[in-house]
C-alpha positions as CSV (number, residue, x, y, z in Angstrom):
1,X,44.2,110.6,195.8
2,X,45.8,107.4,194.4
3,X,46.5,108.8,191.4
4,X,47.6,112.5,192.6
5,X,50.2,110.1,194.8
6,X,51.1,108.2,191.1
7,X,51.6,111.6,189.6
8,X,53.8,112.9,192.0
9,X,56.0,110.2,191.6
10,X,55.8,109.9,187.9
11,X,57.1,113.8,187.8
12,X,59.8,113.2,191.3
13,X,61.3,110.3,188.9
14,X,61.2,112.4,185.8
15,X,63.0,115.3,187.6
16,X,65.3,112.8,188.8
17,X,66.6,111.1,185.5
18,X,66.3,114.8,184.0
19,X,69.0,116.0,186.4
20,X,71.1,112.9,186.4
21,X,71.1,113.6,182.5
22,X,72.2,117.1,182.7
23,X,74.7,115.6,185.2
24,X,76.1,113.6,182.5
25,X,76.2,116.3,179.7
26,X,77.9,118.6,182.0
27,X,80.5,115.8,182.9
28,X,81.3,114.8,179.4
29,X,81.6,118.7,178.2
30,X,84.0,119.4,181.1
31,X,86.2,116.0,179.6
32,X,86.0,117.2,176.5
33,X,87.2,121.1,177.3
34,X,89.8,118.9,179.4
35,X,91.2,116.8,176.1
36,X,90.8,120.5,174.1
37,X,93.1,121.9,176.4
38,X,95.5,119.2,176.8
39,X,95.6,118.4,172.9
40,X,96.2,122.6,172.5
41,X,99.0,122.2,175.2
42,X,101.3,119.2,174.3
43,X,104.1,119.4,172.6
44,X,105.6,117.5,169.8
45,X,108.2,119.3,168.4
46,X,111.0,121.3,170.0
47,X,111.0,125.1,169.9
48,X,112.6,126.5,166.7
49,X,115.1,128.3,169.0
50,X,116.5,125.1,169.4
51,X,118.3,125.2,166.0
52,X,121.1,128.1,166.7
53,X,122.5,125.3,169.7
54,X,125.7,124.1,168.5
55,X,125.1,120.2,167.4
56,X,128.6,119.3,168.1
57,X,128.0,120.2,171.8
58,X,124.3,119.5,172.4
59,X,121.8,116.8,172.0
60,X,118.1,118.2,171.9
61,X,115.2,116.2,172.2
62,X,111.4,116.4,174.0
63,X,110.6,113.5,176.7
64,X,107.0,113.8,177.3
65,X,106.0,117.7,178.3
66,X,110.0,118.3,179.2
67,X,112.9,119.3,177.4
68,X,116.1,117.3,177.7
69,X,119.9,119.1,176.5
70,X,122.8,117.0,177.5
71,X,126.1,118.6,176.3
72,X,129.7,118.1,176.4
73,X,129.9,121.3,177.5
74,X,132.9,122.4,175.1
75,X,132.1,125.8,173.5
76,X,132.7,126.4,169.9
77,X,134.8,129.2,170.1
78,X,138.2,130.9,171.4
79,X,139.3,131.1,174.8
80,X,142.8,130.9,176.8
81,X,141.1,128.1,178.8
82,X,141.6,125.8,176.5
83,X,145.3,125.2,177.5
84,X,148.2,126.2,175.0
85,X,147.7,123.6,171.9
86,X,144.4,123.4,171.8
87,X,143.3,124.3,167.9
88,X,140.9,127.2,170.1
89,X,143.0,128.4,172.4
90,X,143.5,132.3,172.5
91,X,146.0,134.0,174.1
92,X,144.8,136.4,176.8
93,X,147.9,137.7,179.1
94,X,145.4,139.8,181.3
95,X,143.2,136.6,182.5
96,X,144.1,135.5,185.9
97,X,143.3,132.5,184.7
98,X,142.3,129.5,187.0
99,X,144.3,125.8,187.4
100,X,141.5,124.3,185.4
101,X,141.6,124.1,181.2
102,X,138.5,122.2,179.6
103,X,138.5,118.6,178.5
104,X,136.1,116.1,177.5
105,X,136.1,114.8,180.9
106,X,134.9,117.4,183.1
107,X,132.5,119.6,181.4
108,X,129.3,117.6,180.9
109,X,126.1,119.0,181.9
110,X,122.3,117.6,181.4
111,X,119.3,119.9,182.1
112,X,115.7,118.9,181.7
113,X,113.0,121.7,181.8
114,X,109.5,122.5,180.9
115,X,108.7,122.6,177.2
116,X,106.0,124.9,178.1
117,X,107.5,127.4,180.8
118,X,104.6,127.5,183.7
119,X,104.4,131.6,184.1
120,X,101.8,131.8,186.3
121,X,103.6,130.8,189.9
122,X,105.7,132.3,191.6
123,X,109.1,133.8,191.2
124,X,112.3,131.6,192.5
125,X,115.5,132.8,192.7
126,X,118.9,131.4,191.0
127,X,121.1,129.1,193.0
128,X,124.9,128.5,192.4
129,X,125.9,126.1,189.8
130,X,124.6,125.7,186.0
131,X,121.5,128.0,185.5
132,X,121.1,127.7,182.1
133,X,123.1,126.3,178.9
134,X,124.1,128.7,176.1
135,X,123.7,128.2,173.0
136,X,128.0,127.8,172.6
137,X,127.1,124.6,174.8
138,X,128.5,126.1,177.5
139,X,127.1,126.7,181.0
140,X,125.7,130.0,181.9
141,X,126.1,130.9,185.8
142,X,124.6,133.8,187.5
143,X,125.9,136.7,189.5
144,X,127.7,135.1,192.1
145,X,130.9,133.5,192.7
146,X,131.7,130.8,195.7
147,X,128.6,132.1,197.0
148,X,129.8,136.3,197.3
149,X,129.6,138.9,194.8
150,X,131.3,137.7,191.1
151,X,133.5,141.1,191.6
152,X,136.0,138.7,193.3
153,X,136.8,136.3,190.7
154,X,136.5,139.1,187.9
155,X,140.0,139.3,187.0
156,X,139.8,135.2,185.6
157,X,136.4,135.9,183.3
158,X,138.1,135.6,179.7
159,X,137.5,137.8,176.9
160,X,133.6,136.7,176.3
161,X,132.9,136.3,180.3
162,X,133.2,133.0,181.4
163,X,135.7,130.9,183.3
164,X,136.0,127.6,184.8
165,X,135.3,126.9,188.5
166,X,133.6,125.2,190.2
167,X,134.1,122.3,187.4
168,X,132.6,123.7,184.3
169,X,133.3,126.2,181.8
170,X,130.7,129.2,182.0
171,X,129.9,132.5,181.4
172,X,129.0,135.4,183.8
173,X,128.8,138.0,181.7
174,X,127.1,138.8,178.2
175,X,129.0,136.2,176.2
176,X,130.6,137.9,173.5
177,X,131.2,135.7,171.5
178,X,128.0,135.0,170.0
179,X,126.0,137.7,171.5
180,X,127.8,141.4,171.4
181,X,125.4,144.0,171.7
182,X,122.6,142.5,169.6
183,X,119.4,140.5,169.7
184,X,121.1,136.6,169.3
185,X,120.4,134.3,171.4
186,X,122.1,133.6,174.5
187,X,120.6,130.5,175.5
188,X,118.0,128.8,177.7
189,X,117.3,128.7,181.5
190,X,116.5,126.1,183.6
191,X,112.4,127.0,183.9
192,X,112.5,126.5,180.1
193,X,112.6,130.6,179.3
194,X,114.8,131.4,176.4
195,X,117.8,134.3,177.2
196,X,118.3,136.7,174.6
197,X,121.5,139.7,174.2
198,X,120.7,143.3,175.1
199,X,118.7,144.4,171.6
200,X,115.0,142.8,171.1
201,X,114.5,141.8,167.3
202,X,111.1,143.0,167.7
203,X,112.3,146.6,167.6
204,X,115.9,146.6,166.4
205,X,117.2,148.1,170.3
206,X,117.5,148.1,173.7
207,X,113.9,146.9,175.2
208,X,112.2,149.3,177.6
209,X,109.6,147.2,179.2
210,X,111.8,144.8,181.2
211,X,110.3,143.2,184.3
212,X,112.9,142.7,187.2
213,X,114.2,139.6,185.7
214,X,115.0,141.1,182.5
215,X,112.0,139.8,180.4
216,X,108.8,141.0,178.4
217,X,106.4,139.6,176.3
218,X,107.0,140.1,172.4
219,X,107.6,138.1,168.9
220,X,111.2,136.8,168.5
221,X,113.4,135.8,165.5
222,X,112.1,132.0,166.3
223,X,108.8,132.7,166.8
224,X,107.2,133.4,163.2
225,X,105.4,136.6,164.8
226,X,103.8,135.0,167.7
227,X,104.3,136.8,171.1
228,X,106.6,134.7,173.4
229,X,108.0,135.7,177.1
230,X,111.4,135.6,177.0
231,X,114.2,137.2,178.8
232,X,117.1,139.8,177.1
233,X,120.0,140.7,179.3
234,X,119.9,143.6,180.9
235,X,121.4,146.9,179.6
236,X,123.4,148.1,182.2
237,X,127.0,147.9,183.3
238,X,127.7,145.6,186.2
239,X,130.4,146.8,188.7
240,X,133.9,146.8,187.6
241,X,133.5,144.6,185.0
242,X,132.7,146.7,182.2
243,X,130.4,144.5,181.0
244,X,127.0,143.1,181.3
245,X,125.7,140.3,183.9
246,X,124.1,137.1,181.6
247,X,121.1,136.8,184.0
248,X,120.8,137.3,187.9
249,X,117.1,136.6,188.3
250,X,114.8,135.6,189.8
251,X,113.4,132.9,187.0
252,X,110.1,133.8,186.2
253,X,109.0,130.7,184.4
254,X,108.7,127.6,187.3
């Protein structure tokens, strides 16, 4: 009996360390999955995108897992809000043009968003205010305008959509300055999800599988053939404008 007792024992304590042991293997094949996963996730150069920002506007760089754009917020191109002397002003007698012409004083803007857009939550709507900096340097804004529909301050959008008020320089509309009914780059939004013009590169036209935010899945000009979400504006004409809105949501990348 004393030694059916030992054996039980000898085999309850094997069992025991057996289990603890697979414990352990388990553990340290979950932490290594974990560092797989978060070595195949960080980021440690900034999207190639990134190179068609204009330098004399922007500064680029990565902090940790976010992206950081501070910019003057001066655009690199024409525009009668510039104010008569300016070396980019343009003439445009049909802009009911608002008080304010840029400076260097009242147009910065710093965003910080995800170097790795999170597309698996949920959607969230734009808000007023910067929603995304274009590629010019320039704010983008959304669809509205003092918090009603942008058909009201329509007659002040300059010849590539944008204006100034509240504060900064930005466009509404499809800017056309550096994106006129093609596949360039707009710009990027604040949940870190590049904006594209009305054409996708991937098939030389308009795209046909837009969600409702105005974006798909497919390889870009910046992407060396890999498949990228991304967002294209829309191809149809908003109210009276006669032209087409930049982005209205909702982000689909937060």
């Amino acid at each position: 009996m004393k030694k059916e007792g030992k054996l039980k024992k000898n085999m309850a304590a094997m069992a025991l360390a057996l289990a603890l042991l697979l414990t352990t293997l388990i553990a340290c094949s979950a932490d290594s999955a974990s560092d797989e996963d978060t070595e195949e996730t960080a980021v440690t150069e900034l999207h190639a995108a990134f190179s068609a920002f204009n330098s004399d506007a922007t500064t680029i760089f990565l902090d940790g897992s976010n992206v950081v754009i501070e910019t003057t917020g001066l655009p690199d191109h024409e525009t009668v809000y510039w104010g008569e002397g300016n070396a980019l002003y343009k003439e445009e007698p049909d802009v009911d043009r608002t008080p304010s012409i840029m400076s260097s004083n009242n147009n910065a803007t710093t965003i910080t968003v995800d170097a790795t857009p999170n597309l698996t939550g949920s959607t969230v709507s734009t808000q007023l205010n910067t929603i995304g900096i274009a590629v010019s340097g320039a704010s983008i804004f959304n669809d509205q305008e003092g918090g009603g529909p942008l058909n009201q301050a329509a007659a002040s959008l300059d010849w590539t959509g944008a204006h100034i008020g509240p504060g900064v320089y930005h466009y509404h509309l499809e800017p056309k300055a550096f994106t006129d009914d093609d596949e360039n780059l707009v710009g990027i939004l604040l949940d870190g999800v590049f904006l594209y013009g009305r054409k996708c590169t991937s098939t030389g036209t308009y795209p046909t599988d837009l969600d409702s935010s105005g974006g798909h899945t497919t390889a870009t000009q910046y992407t060396d053939g890999e498949e990228e979400y991304h967002y294209h504006i829309i191809n149809e004409l908003y109210s009276t404008t006669g032209s087409y809105l930049a982005f209205a949501g909702p982000y689909q990348g937060y």
